[in-house]
N, C-alpha and C positions, 0 to 999 in steps of 0.2 A: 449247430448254432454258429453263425457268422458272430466271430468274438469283435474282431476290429467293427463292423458297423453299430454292435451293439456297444462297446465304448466310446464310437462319435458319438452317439445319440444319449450317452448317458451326459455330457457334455454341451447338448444344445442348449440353444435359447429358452425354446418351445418349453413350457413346463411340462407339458402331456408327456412329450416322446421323452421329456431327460426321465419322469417319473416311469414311464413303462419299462425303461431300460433298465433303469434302479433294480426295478421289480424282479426281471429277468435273471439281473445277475446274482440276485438275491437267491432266487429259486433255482440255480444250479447248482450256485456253488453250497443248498444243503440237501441237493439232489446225488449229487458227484463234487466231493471236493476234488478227489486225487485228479480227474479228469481236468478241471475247474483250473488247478494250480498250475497245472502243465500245460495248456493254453495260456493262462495268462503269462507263463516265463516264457513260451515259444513268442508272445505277440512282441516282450520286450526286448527279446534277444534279435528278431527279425530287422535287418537293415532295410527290407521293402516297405517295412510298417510306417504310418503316417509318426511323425512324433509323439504330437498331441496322448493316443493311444497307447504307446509303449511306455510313454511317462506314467498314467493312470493305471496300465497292469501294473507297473512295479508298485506302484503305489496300493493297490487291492492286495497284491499277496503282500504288502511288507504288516497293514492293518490284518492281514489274517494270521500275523505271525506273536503280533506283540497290540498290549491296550493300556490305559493307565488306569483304569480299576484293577485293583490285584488280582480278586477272585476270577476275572476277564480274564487276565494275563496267564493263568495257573491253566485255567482250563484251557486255553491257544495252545499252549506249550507241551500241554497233554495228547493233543487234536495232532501237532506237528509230528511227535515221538512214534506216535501208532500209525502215521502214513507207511505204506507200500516205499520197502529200502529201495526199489529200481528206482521210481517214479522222483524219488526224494534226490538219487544222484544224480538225472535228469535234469532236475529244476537246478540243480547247484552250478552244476555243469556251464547253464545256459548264460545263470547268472557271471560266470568267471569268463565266459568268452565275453560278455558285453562290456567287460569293463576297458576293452578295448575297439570298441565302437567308437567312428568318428561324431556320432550326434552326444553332445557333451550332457544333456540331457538324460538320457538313457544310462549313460556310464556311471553318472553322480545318483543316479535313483538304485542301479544295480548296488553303486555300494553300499545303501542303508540297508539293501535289504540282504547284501551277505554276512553283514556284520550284526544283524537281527539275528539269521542263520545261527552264524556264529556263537551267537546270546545265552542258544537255543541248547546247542549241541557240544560245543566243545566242553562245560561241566561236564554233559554224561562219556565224554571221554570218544568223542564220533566226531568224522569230519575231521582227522589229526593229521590230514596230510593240507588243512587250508592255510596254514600261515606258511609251508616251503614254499607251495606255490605262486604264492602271492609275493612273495619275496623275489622268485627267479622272478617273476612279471616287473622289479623294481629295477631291473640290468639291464633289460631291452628299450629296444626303442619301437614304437615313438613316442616320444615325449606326452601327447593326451594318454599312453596307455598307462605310463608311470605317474601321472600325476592322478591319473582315477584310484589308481591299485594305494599310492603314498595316502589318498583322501579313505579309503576302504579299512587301512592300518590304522586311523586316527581314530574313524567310526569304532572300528573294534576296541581300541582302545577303552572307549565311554563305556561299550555294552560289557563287556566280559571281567571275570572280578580276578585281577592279577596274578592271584594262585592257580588258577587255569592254565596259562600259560605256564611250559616250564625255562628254565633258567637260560639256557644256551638260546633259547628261540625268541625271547626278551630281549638279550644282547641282541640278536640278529636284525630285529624290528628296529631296535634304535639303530644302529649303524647304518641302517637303509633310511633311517630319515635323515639322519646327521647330513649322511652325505647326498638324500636328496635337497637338502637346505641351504648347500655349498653346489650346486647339481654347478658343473661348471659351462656344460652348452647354455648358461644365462636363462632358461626358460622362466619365466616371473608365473606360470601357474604350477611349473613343479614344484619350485623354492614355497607359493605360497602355503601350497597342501602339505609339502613339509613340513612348515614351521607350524602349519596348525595343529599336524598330527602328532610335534612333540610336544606339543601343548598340552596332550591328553594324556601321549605318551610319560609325559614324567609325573602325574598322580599315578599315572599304572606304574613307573617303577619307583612311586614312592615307597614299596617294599624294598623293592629293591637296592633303594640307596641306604639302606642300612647293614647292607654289603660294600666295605671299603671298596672291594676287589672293583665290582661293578661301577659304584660311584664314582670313582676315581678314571675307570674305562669313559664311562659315558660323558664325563664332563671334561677328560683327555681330548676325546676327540669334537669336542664342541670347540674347545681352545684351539686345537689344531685349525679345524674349520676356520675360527676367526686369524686366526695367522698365518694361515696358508696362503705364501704368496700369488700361486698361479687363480686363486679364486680373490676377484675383488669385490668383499663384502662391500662396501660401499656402493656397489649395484643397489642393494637391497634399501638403500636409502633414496632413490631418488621420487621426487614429488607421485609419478604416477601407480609407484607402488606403497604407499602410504602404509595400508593393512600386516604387507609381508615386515615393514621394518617397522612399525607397532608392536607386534608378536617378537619378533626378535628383540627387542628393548623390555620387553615386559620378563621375557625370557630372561636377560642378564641380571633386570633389578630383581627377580624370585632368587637367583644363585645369592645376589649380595646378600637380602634378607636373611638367606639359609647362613649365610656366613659371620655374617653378624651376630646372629642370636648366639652361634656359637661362639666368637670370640667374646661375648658378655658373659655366657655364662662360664667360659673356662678360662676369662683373664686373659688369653693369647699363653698361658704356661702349657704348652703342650709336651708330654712325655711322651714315649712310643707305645706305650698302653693305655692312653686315657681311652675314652669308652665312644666318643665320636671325633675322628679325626677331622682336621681343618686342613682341603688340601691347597688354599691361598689360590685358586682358578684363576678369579679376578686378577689378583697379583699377576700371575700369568698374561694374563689377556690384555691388562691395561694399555702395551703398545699401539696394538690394533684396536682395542675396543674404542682410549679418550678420543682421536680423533674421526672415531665413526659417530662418535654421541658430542662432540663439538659442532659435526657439521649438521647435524640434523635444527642445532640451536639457531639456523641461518632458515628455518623453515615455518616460520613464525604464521598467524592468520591477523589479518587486517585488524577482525575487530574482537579478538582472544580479551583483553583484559578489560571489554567490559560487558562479556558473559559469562556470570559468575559457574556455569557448566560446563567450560570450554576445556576441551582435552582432544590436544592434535600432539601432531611427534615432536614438534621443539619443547611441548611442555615435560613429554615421556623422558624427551632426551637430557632435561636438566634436572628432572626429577632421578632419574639412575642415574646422575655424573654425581650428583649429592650421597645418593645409595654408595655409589664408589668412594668417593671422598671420605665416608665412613667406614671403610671397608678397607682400603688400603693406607688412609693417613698420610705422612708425609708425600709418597711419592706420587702424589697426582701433583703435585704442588707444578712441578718443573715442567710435565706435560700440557699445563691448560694456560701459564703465566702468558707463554708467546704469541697463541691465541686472541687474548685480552689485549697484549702490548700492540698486538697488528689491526686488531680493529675496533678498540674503545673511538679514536679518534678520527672512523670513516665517515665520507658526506653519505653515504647510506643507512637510514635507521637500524635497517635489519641488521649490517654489522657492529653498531654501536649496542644494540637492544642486546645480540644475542653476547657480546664481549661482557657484558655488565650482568648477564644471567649466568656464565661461566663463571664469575667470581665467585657472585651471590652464591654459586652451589657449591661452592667448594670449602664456604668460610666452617663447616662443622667436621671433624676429622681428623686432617693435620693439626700438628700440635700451635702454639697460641707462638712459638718460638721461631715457627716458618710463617708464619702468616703476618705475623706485626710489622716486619718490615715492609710490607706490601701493603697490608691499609695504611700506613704512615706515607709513603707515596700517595696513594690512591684517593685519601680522604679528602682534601681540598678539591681534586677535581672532580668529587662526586659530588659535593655541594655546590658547586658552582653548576653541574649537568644536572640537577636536583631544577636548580630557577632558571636556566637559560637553555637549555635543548629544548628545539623548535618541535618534539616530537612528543607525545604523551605517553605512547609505548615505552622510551625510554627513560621517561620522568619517572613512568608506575615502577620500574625495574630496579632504577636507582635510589629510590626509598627503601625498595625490600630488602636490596641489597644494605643500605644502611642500618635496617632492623636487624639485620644476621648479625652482622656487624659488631652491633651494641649486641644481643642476645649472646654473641658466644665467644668476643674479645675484652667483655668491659664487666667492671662488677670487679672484688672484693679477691675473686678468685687469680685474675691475672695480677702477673707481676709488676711489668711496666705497665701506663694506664696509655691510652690510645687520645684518649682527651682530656684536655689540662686545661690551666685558669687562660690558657690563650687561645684556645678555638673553642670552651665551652658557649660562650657566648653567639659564637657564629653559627653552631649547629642547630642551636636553637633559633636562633634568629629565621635560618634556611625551613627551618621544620614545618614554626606555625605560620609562616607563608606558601608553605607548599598545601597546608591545610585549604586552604582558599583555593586551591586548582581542582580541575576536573574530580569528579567523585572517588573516581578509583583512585586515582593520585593522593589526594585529601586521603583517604581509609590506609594508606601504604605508610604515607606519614606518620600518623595517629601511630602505627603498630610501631615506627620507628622510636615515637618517643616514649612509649608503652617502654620497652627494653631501656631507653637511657636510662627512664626514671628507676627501673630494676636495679642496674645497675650500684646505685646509690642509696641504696637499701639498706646498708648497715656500715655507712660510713661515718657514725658517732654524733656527737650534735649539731655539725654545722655542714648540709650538702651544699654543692656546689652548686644546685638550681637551684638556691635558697632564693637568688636574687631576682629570679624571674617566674617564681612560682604563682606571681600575681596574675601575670600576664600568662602564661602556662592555660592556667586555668580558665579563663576569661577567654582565650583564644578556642579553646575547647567545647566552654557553654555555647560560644557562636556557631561553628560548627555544626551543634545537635539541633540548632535554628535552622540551618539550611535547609528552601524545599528542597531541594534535590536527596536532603541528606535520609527521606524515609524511604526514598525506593531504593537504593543500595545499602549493602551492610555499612553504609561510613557511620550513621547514628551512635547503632553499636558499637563499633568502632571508638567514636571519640568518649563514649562514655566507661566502657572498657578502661582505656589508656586515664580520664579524668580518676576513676579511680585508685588505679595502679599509682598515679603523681602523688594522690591522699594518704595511697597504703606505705609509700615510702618518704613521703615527708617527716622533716624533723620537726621537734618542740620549738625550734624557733619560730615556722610557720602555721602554730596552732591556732593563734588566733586569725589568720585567712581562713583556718579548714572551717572555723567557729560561722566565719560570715559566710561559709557557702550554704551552712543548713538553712536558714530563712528562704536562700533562692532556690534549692531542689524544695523546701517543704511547697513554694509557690508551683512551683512545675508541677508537682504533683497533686497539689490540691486543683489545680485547671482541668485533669484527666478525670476526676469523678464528680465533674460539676454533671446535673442532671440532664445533660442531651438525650435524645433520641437515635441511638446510632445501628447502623446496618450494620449486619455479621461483617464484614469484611472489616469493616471501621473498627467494631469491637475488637477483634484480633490485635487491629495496630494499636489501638488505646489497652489492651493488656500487653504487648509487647513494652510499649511504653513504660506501663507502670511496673513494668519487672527489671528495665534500666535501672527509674527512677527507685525504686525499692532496694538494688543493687546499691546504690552509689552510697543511699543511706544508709546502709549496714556497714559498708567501708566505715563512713566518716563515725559512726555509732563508738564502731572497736576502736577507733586509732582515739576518739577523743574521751573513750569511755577509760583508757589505760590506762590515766594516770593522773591522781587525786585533784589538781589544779583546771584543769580541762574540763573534768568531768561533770564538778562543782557548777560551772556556768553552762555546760550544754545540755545539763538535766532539766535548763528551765523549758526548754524546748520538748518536753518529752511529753505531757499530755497530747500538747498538739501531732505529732509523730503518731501519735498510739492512736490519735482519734482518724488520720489520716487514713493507717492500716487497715483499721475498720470498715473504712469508706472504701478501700481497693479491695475488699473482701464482699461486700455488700455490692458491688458489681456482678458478680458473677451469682449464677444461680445454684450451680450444682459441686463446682468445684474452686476448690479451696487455689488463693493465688499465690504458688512455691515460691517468687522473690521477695513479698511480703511476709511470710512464712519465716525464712531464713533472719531477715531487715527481724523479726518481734525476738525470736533466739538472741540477738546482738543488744538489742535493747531489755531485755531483761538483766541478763549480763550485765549491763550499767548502772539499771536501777537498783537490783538487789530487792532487798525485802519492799522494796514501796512498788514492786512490779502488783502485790496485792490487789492493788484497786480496780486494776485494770482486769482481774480474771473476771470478775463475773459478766460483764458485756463478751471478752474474747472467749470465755470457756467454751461457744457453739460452736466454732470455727476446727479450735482446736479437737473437738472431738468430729468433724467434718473431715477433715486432714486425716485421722487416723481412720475412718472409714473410708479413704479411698482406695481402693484395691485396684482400682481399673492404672487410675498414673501413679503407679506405685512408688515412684520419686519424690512423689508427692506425700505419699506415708511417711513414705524413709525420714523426709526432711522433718516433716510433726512429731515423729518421734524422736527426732534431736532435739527437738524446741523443748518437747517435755521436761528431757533429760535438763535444760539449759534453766528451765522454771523450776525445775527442782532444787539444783545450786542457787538460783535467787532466792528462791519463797525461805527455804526450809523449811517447818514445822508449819508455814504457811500456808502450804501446799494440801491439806490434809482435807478440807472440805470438799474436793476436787478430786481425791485420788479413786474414790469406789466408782467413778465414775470410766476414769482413764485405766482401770488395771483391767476393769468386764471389759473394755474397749480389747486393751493388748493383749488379755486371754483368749478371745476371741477371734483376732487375728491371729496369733500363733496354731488355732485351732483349723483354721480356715486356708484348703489347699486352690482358694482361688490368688491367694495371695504370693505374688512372687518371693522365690526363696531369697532372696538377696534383702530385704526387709527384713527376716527373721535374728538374724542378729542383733544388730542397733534393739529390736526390742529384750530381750536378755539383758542388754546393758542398761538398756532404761528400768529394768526393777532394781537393779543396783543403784541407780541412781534415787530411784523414788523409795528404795530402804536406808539408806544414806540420808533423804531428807527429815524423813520421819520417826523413825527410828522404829522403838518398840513395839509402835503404833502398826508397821507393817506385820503384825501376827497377823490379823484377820485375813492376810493375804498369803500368809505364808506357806497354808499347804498346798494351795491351786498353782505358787508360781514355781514350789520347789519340785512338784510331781512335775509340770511342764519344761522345768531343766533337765532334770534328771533323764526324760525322754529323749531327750535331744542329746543330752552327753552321752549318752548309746549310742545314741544313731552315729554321732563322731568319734567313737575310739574304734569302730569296726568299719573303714571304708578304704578299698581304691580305688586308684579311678588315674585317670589325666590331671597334670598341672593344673587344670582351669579346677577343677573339683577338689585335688586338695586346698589351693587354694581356699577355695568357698568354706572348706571342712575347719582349714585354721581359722576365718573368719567368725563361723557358729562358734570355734571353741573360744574363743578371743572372748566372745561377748557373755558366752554361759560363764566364763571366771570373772570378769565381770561384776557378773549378777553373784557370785557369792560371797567375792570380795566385799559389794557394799552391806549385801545383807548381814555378813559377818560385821561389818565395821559398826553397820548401823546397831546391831543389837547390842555391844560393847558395854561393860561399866553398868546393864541393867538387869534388876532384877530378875528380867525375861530368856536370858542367855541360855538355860538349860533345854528350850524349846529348840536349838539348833543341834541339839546333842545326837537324835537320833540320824539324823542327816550327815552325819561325819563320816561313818563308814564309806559311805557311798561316792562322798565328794573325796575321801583319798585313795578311793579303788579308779574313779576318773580322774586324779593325778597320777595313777602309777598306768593308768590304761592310757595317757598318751605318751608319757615318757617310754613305753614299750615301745610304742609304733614307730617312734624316730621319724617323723615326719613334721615336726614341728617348727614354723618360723619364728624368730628372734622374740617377736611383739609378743607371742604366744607363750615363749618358756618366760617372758619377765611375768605376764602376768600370772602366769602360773605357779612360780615363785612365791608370788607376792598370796596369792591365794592362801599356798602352806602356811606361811606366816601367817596370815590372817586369822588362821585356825587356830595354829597353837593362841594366839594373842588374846583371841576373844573367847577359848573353852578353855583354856588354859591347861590345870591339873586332868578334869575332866576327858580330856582326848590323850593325856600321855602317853597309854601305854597300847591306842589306837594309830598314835604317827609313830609310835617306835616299830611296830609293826610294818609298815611301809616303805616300799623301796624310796618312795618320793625325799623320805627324810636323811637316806642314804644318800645313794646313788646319784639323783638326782640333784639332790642339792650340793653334791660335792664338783657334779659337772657344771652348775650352774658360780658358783666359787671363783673357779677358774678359768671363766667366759672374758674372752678378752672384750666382751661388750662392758662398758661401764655401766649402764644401767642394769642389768643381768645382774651384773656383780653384787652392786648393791643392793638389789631386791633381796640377792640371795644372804648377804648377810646380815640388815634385817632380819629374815626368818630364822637367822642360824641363832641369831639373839631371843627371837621370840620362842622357836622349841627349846631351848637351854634351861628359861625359864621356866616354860609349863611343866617339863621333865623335874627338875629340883623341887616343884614345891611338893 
């Protein structure tokens, strides 16, 4: 069989000849593999061979090696194992000479298919001399043989599962990338297939960094690399190699990340035993790294801000100078300051653009006491480059840098304030005129005054935007008019921020929030006039009414707060509810979540006159909790319930057999995301809380379905994300005992919880065992204790004396330097005291 003509022809035009070819190689290769395989690695290893053909052999045996059905995959793997051992070192063989083939082609196909090999063999413990050799192939020259063999080490990297390899030969594999990444003859496809190959390489030794020794090796010589004066990394950044200095910046921001999480979780107190050392690399590095990640910010694209998907290397590179700026704190301060001083004020945008992106990255980190003097500089001429630079690049820049600004210098928490009664007026002034420029400009703004208004958040009764909160707002509603404003995020944007101005306004601008309901109820009531609209149109007109539905839940709470407001904005409340209705009756199948939320808030105001309103809403609300598919959308209906429950109380009760089969049902039901199942636990507490005694008819369906559940949570481990989830169910199942304890209280029905006691302090003393418990978890667990003794009283005495919970527990929870803890706990200490004495 001529193999080279029969893989031209399996590649023609011609459909006959490519099909006959097919066929051909079909029926060798389960005629004779072994023969089969060793042709096709002779046709790829051949330098006489056409490309085309040596590329398709590799490509035939790499498919004969590995498949993405499993059951495929098991049996290949099986087919490879029973080959002929000559025939198999043959083929290996062929494949290790090609990887120094001048056709680039051939060499990049060899390496998928040795690191398939690889995949294959090195678990059963075969093939244990391929990673030496492949390493002495990383010393030699020439340059395409080391950059195939560096590309071979990445591949194997993805295929082979870390334990495979052992420990010295792991070292060995990084050091050989390291330094091909640093390759110092400049070759840009060595460096590239380096960087990608430690790309793969550090989830392979993510075992392995949990060896100091190692960690500390591998990331030694990574710093080295970046400081090593004879190799100038800044090769790696210029325009034509864009990819290699992507990977490398993507590379620094994973170390920050890794460094950060651990300085959060351990304070920066590190002892010489703590359990994960912090070896400060970054710190290390920052000489060399800031002004390799400064210059990249000179590398900007035309038309980057206003594709809201744009990610090129000036973004990477201010994106990790920010990483850094968290990561080492003050001392980036001094390294980026002269940067900004040398080119805020060049006739080039790119240098003004990228000096004012250095800032902007650097405002979160350092402490508030290196940085104020420098916005106190910087603020006037940012406002002034805010309405007069002739550029929009650096208009968009200088607002965001304004938003950091306000986000992480201003607010209650710093000491001196950055804005006073003498430039508050001008910020503002600068802001909602900059609303009015280009759309991304306008959106940059919005998020800038979003943060000012934060800031003044809990500044007592009189803010300092009191005086323009008319205009604030009013410049805002314009905004959301803008055509322009639905095809970019600005919409959202302004109505985001309109909120944010409502949620931190004072009592003295109550009656402005008063007069904005009439104009959002008009805005909303125009979105479910009865058009005819296309899916796409539908979309924005529900996009729409989840702003507008937003904004109204804001102004709901802030004016539902406090008896004088509330009084005059409840006249408005039929109309709201009948609104709701109407943005609910838009849709066919599924319930609308910012309306959803907007009726929670407005129940909450009305209180028991929410009454009137279930019987029209009750369809919805039991719509909401059949949603399983956008299960965000449960979640939220099950807070609303909870929310109708504190309104109605006892009101609540013609409704409930309805909404308990609902949430017994979901809890039963494994199409429903487990992240739902909490919130609903807490809603039986809630709707036993409203009703009281009343909840028996419900009480054995809900306490058998806790009780299941507080099983499943005192016996788990798992990963962070999982305890997490674990304290979340336990959070909500106390909860649910708490109200149903409360709820039963003072009635003659209380002895019905008696048989249930056992169980509920064998699940207090079954988390208190595990020691795994967050803060939110032991208060309410506390509080649970209490609950018991308070409401079975004599009845459970000498069932909580029994219990470590009444010990132990409570005696840790005593002396919880948490204040609320504290308290929980001595309530309970008061409430068993008493059940015990009588």
């Amino acid at each position: 069989m001529e193999v080279t003509q029969v893989l031209l022809n399996a590649q023609s035009i011609d459909g006959a000849v490519r099909k006959n070819a097919e066929e051909s190689l079909k029926h060798f290769q389960e005629q004779n593999l072994t023969v089969f395989l060793l042709l096709l690695s002779g046709e790829l290893v051949s330098e006489e061979k056409p490309v085309e053909t040596r590329k398709l052999a590799g490509l035939i045996l790499k498919n004969a090696l590995d498949a993405k059905d499993q059951q495929r995959k098991v049996e290949l793997v099986q087919r490879w194992l029973s080959l002929d051992g000559n025939a198999k070192s043959q083929i290996k063989a062929g494949l290790l000479k090609t990887l120094s083939s001048p056709v680039s082609d051939a060499r990049s196909t060899a390496s998928q298919v040795i690191a398939k090999v690889a995949g294959i063999e090195l678990p059963h413990k075969q093939w244990p001399e391929l990673v030496g050799s492949l390493l002495s192939n990383v010393h030699q020259l020439p340059a395409h043989a080391k950059q195939a063999t560096l590309e071979t080490l990445g591949y194997l990297c993805e295929e082979v599962s870390p334990d495979v390899i052992d420990q010295d030969q792991v070292n060995k594999i990084l050091t050989a990338v390291v330094q091909g990444m640093s390759a110092s003859e400049g070759n840009t496809d060595v460096r590239l297939a380096a960087t990608r190959a430690l790309y793969n390489a550090l989830g392979f030794a993510q075992a392995n960094f949990s060896n100091d020794m190692e960690r500390d090796y591998l990331m030694r010589v990574v710093c080295e690399a970046t400081l090593s004066p004879e190799v100038r990394i800044r090769q790696a950044v210029r325009e034509d190699e864009e990819p290699v200095a992507l990977q490398a910046i993507e590379f620094w921001s994973s170390i920050c990340d890794e460094e950060i999480d651990i300085l959060e979780e351990y304070g920066g107190d590190f002892t010489g035993d703590s359990d994960i050392p912090c070896f400060y690399f970054i710190k290390q590095a920052i000489p060399a790294l800031v002004p390799m990640l400064l210059e990249t910010l000179l590398k900007q694209e035309e038309d980057q801000d206003q594709d809201e998907g744009a990610w090129n290397i000036a973004m990477a590179g201010g994106t990790c100078l920010g990483l850094v700026a968290r990561t080492v704190g003050d001392d980036i301060v001094p390294l980026v300051v002269p940067f900004i001083e040398e080119n805020v004020t060049k006739p080039d945008w790119r240098q003004r653009e990228a000096a004012t992106y250095a800032f902007g990255s650097i405002l979160e980190g350092p402490s508030p006491a290196k940085l104020i003097p420098l916005v106190n500089v910087a603020l006037n001429f940012m406002l002034s480059a805010l309405t007069k630079d002739p550029n929009s690049h650096v208009k968009d820049t200088t607002a965001w840098t304004l938003g950091r600004i306000f986000e992480f210098l201003h607010g209650s928490a710093v000491d001196s304030p950055i804005i006073t009664q003498a430039n508050c007026q001008q910020i503002v002034a600068v802001l909602l005129q900059s609303m009015k420029d280009t759309p991304n400009v306008a959106e940059k703004a919005c998020g800038a005054l979003y943060f000012l208004a934060q800031g003044y958040e809990e500044v007592g009764p009189s803010s300092p935007l009191t005086p323009f909160f008319q205009e604030i707002v009013q410049s805002l509603l314009t905004v959301t008019h803008r055509e322009d404003a639905r095809e970019s995020r600005l919409r959202t944007a302004a109505y985001e921020t309109l909120n944010e101005v409502v949620r931190c306004s004072t009592d003295e601008t109550a009656p402005l929030v008063l007069q904005l309901v009439p104009v959002i109820i008009m805005e909303l009531h125009n979105t479910v006039e009865g058009q005819k609209l296309s899916s796409d149109e539908r979309e924005k007109q529900s996009e729409l009414q989840g702003l507008l539905c937003g904004c109204l839940q804001v102004i709901i709470q802030k004016l539902g707060s406090s008896e004088s407001t509330k009084y005059l904005f409840l006249q408005y409340a039929d109309q709201i509810m009948g609104l709701f209705l109407s943005v609910f009756a838009c849709r066919s199948a599924t319930v609308h979540e910012e309306a959803m939320l907007a009726i929670g808030a407005l129940a909450y105001a009305t209180g028991p006159d929410f009454a009137k309103y279930m019987p029209e809403f009750y369809r919805y609300l039991e719509m909401g909790l059949q949603n399983f598919e956008e299960y965000q959308v449960c979640a939220v209906t099950v807070g609303v319930v909870g929310d109708i429950c504190r309104a109605l109380e006892e009101k609540v009760v013609p409704y409930c057999d309805g909404i308990m089969t609902q949430l017994l049902k979901n809890l039963s039901s494994n199409q429903l995301h487990r992240s739902v199942k909490p919130p609903i636990f807490s809603c039986f507490g809630d709707i036993a809380l409203a009703v009281g005694e009343y909840f028996e008819k419900y009480l054995m369906w809900a306490m058998s379905a806790l009780q299941s559940a507080a099983e499943l949570s005192t016996h788990t481990t798992g990963d962070d994300e999982l305890i997490e989830y674990i304290n979340t169910l336990r959070n909500g199942i106390l909860e649910a005992y708490s109200g149903i304890f409360q709820g039963f209280k003072n009635s003659p029905k209380t002895q019905l919880l008696i048989p249930y006691a056992p169980h509920i302090l064998q699940f207090l003393d079954g988390i208190y065992m595990e020691k795994d418990m967050d803060d939110v978890v032991m208060k309410t667990a506390i509080g649970v204790l209490g609950d018991l003794a308070d409401t079975l009283g004599s009845h459970a005495a000498s069932l909580i004396q029994q219990s470590v919970s009444s010990k132990d527990f409570l005696n840790e929870c005593l002396s919880s330097e948490d204040v609320m803890i504290k308290e929980s706990a001595e309530w309970a200490k008061l409430a068993i005291s008493r059940a015990i004495s009588v």
